[in-house]
N, C-alpha and C positions, 0 to 999 in steps of 0.2 A: 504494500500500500504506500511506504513511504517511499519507494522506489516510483509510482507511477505518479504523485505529486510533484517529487521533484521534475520527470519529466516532461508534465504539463506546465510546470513553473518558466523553464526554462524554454518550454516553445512558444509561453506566452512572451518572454524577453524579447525573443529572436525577431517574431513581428513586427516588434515595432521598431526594428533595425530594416529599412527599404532602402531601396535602390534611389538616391538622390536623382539620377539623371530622371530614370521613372516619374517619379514624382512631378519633376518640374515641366515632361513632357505630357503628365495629368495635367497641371494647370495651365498648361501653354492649349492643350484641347479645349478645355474648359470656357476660357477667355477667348477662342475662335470661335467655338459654339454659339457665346452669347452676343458676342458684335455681329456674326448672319441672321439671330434672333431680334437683332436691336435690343436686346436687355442689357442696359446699364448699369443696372444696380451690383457691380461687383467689385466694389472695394474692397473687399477680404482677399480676393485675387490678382488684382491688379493696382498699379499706382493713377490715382486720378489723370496725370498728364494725357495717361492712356487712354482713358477712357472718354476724356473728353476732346480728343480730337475724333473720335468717330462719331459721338453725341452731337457734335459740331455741324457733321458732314448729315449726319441726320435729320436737322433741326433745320440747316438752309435746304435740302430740297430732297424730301422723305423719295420722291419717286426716284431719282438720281442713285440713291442709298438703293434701294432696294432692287434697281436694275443691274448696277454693278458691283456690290456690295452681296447683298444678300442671296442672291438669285444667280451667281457667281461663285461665291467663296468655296473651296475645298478645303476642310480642315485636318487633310491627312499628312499626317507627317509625314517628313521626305529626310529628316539628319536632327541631329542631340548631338550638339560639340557642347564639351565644357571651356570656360572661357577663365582663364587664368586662376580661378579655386575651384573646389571641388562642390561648391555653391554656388556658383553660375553658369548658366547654361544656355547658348544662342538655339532658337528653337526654329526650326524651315517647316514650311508647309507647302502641301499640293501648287497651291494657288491664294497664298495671302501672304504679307509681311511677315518677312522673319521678326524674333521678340525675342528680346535677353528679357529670363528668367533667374531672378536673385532668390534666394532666400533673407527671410527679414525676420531677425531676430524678434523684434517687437512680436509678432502673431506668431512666431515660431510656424512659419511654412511661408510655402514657396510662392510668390508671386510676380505678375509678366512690370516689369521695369520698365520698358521702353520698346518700340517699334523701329523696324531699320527699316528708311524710307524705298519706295522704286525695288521692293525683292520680289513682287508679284506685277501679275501682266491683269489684273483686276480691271483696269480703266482702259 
């Protein structure tokens, strides 16, 4: 008995050790999903800058957004490079802007940091 506690002890530990790249390529999906959904509300995920540049694009000319934005976007990943620590991560997609993914101490997990302009054929 105390031999199968400790063994569920220890595979509950192990769980919660993931795969950092993973992870940041969850929320790098995440934040793709909801900028084709136009849902903004994800600042636990991303940094405001982000978010409000497609809020932006959405709000001067919703049909624009949803032509080439929404009705466009492929959120499948195409590459996971880590970028100078083992807590950063440039994220590629199908067909949208690449996004560095930090990790942020404060919320303790992973969120999209910044967009690299011109890395999609969107427009």
């Amino acid at each position: 008995m105390k031999k199968l506690l400790l063994i569920s002890v220890l595979a509950t530990a192990l769980t919660g050790c993931g795969d950092p790249a993973g992870d940041a390529k969850s929320v790098a999906v995440q934040f793709c999903d909801n900028i084709a959904e136009a849902n903004f509300k994800m600042k636990d995920i991303a940094n405001p800058d982000v978010i409000n540049a497609f809020q932006g694009l959405h709000k001067m000319n919703m049909d624009m957004y949803k032509h080439n934005i929404s009705n466009k976007i492929n959120c499948s990943v195409t590459n996971v490079e880590e970028v100078n620590t083992e807590k950063s991560y440039k994220v590629s997609y199908e067909n949208m802007n690449t996004v560095l993914v930090n990790f942020d101490e404060d919320s303790d997990s992973f969120k999209v940091q910044r967009q690299y302009q011109m890395t999609s054929n969107l427009f």
